[in-house]
C-alpha positions as CSV (number, residue, x, y, z in Angstrom):
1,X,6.5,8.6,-23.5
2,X,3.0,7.6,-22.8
3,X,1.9,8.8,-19.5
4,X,-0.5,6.3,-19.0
5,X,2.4,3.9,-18.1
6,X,3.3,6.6,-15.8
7,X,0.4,7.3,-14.2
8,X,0.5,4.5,-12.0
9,X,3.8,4.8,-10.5
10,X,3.3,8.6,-10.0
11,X,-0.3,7.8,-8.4
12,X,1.2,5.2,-5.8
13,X,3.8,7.6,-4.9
14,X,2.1,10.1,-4.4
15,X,-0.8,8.3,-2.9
16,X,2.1,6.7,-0.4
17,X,3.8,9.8,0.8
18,X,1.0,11.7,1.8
19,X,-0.6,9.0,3.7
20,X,3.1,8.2,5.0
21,X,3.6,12.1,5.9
22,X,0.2,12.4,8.1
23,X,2.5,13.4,11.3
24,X,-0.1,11.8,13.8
25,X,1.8,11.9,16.7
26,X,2.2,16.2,16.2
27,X,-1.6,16.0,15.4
28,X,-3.1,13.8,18.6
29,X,-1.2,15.5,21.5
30,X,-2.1,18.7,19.8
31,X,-5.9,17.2,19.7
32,X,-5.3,15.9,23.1
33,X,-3.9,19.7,24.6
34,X,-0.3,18.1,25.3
35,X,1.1,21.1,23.3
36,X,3.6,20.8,20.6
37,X,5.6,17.2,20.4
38,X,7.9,19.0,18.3
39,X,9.3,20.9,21.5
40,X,8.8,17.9,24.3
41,X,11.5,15.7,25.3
42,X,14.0,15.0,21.9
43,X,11.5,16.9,19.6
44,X,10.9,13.5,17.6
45,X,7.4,13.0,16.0
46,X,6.7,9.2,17.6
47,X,5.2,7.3,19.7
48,X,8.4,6.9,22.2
49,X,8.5,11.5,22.5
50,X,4.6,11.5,22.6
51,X,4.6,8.7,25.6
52,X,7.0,11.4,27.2
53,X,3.8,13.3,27.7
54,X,2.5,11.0,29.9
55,X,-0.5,10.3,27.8
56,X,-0.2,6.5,27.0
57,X,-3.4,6.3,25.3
58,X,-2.1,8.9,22.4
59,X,1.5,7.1,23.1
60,X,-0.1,4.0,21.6
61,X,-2.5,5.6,19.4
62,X,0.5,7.5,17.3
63,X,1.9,3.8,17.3
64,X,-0.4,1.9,15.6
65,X,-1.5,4.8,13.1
66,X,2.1,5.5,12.2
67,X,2.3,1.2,11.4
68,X,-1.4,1.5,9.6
69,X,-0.8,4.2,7.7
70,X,1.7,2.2,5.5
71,X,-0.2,-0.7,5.4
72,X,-3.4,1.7,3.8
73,X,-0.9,3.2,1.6
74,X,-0.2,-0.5,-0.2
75,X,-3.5,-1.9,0.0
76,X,-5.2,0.9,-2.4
77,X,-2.3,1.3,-4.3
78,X,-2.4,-2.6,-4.7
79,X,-6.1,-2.5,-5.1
80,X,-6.0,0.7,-7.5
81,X,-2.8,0.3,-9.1
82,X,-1.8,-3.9,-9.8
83,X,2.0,-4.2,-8.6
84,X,2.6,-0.7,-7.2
85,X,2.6,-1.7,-3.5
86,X,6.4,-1.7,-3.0
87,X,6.4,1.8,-4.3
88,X,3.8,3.0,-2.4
89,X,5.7,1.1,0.9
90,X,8.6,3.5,0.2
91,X,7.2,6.3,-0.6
92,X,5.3,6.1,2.5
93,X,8.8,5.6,4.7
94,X,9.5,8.2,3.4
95,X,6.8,10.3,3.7
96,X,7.2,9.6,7.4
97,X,11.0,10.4,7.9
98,X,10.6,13.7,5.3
99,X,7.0,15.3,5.6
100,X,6.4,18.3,3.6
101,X,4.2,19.5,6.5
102,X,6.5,19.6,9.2
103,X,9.7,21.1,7.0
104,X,11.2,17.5,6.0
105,X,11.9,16.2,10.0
106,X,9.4,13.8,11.1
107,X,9.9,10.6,12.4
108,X,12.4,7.7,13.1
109,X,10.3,5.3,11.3
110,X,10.3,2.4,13.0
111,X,6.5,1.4,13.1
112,X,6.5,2.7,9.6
113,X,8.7,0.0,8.6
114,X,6.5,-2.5,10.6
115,X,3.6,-1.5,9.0
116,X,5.3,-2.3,5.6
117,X,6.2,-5.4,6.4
118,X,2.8,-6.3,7.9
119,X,1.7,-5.1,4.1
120,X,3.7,-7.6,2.8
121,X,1.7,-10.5,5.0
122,X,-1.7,-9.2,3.7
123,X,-0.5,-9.3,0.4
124,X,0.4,-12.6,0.0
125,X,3.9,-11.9,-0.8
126,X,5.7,-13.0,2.6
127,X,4.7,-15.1,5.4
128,X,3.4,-13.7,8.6
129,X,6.7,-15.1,9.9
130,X,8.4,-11.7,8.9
131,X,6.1,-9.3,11.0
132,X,6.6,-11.8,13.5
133,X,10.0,-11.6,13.8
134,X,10.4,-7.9,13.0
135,X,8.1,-7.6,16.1
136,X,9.6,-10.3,18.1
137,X,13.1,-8.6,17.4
138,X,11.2,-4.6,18.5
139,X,9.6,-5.8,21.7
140,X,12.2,-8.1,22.8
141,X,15.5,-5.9,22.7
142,X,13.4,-3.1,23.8
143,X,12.2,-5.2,27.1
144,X,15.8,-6.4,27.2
145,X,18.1,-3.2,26.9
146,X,15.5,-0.5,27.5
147,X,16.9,1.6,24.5
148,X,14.4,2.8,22.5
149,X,16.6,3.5,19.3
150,X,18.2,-0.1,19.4
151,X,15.2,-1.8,19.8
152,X,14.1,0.0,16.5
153,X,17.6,-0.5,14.7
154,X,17.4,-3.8,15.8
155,X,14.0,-4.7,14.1
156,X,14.9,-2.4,11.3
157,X,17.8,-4.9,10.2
158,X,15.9,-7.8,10.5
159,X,13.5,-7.0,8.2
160,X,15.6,-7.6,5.2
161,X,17.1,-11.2,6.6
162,X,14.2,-12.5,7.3
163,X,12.7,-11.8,3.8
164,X,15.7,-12.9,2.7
165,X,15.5,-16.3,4.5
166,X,12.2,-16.4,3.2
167,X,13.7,-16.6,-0.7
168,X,12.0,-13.1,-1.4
169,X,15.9,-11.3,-2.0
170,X,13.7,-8.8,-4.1
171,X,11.9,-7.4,-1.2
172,X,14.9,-8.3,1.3
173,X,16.7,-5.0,-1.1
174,X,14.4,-3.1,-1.1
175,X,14.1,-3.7,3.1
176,X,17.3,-3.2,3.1
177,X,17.4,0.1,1.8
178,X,15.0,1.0,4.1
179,X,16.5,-0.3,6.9
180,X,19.6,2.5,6.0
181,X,17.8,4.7,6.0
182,X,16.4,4.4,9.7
183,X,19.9,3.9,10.6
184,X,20.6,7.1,9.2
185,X,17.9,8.6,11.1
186,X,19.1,7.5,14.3
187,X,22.3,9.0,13.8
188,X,21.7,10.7,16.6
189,X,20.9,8.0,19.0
190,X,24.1,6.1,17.7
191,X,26.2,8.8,18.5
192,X,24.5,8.9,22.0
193,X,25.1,5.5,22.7
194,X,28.8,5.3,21.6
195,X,29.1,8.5,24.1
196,X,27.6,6.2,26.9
197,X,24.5,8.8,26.9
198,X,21.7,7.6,25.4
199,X,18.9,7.4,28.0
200,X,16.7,4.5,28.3
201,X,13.0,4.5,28.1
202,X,11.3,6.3,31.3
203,X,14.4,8.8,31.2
204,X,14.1,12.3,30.1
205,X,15.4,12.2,26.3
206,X,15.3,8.8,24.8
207,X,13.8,9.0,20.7
C-alpha cells in the first residue's frame, strides 16, 4: 500500500483532532483563576458550565474558540491536503466530544458542529444559508425554551436538512452522523428532560 495516498488522510486526522481536542473552556477559567470547570456546575467542558462561573467574557471566549477551532482544522487541511476537509471536520467533533487530554469526556459539541458548518460556507461547498439556519435554529429555541441542551439538539438536527435541502445529501450524511452523535452526548440532558428536571439556563445545573 503506498503511504503516500495515506498520508493525507492520516495528516487531516490527526491535524483535526488535536486542534478539535484543545479543551479551551478547562484552559481559560483555569487562566482566568475560576478553578477547575471540570468540578463547577454539570462538570461539562463548554461555554454554557464555564458561564456558570459568572465570567461571561471567558463564557463567550470558550464559545467562539470551540466554533473556530473546527473551522482552522478544515481550512489547513483544505489548504494542505486538497479534499481532506470533511475528515478533518470529523475528526475535530470528535476531538472535542473524546480528548485525549482530559480522559476522553469533553464537550457536548454544539459550537463544534457550528464551526463545521461555517467551514463548509468558506469553502464554497454550501451556502451561508446553512450556518444561518443552524444558528437561527441555536439562538432561537434557546431564547424560546431556555434549555440549553435542546437549543443545541435542536441546531444539531438541522444541520443535515438543511444541507440536504441545499442538494449536498453527501455532506447532509455525514451531518447526520454528527448530529448522533451530539444526541448521544446529551443523553444525559434527554434523560433530565423526560424526568421534568432539566434546569434552564441561569439555574444551577443546566450543560
Amino acid at each position: 500500500m503506498d503511504f503516500d495516498l495515506l498520508a493525507g488522510p492520516l495528516l487531516a486526522l490527526l491535524l483535526g483532532y488535536l486542534l478539535g481536542s484543545i479543551p479551551f473552556g478547562v484552559l481559560l477559567t483555569r487562566i482566568g483563576g475560576a478553578g477547575d470547570l471540570r468540578e463547577i456546575g454539570s462538570g461539562n467542558i463548554g461555554a454554557t458550565n464555564v458561564l456558570r462561573t459568572g465570567r461571561k467574557a471567558l463564557a463567550a471566549l470558550t464559545l467562539l474558540l470551540d466554533i473556530v477551532k473546527a473551522t482552522a482544522a478544515m481550512l489547513i487541511s483544505d489548504a494542505l491536503f486538497a479534499g481532506m476537509a470533511p475528515l478533518a471536520a470529523l475528526a475535530a467533533l470528535l476531538g472535542h466530544l473524546y480528548p485525549v487530554w482530559l480522559g476522553f469526556r469533553g464537550g457536548k459539541g454544539v459550537a463544534t458542529l457550528f464551526g463545521i458548518v461555517a467551514g463548509y460556507a468558506l469553502l464554497g461547498d454550501l451556502s451561508w444559508a446553512a450556518p444561518a439556519a443552524y444558528a437561527s435554529i441555536w439562538l432561537g429555541a434557546l431564547a424560546f425554551t431556555r434549555f440549553s441542551s435542546v437549543a443545541g439538539m435542536m441546531a444539531a438536527l438541522v444541520a443535515p436538512v438543511v444541507a440536504a435541502a441545499l442538494g449536498r445529501f453527501d455532506v447532509a450524511l455525514l451531518f447526520l452522523g454528527m448530529a448522533l452523535l451530539i444526541l448521544w452526548k446529551h443523553r444525559g440532558n434527554l434523560e433530565r428532560l423526560l424526568a421534568g428536571i432539566e434546569p434552564r439556563v441561569g439555574g444551577a445545573r443546566n450543560g
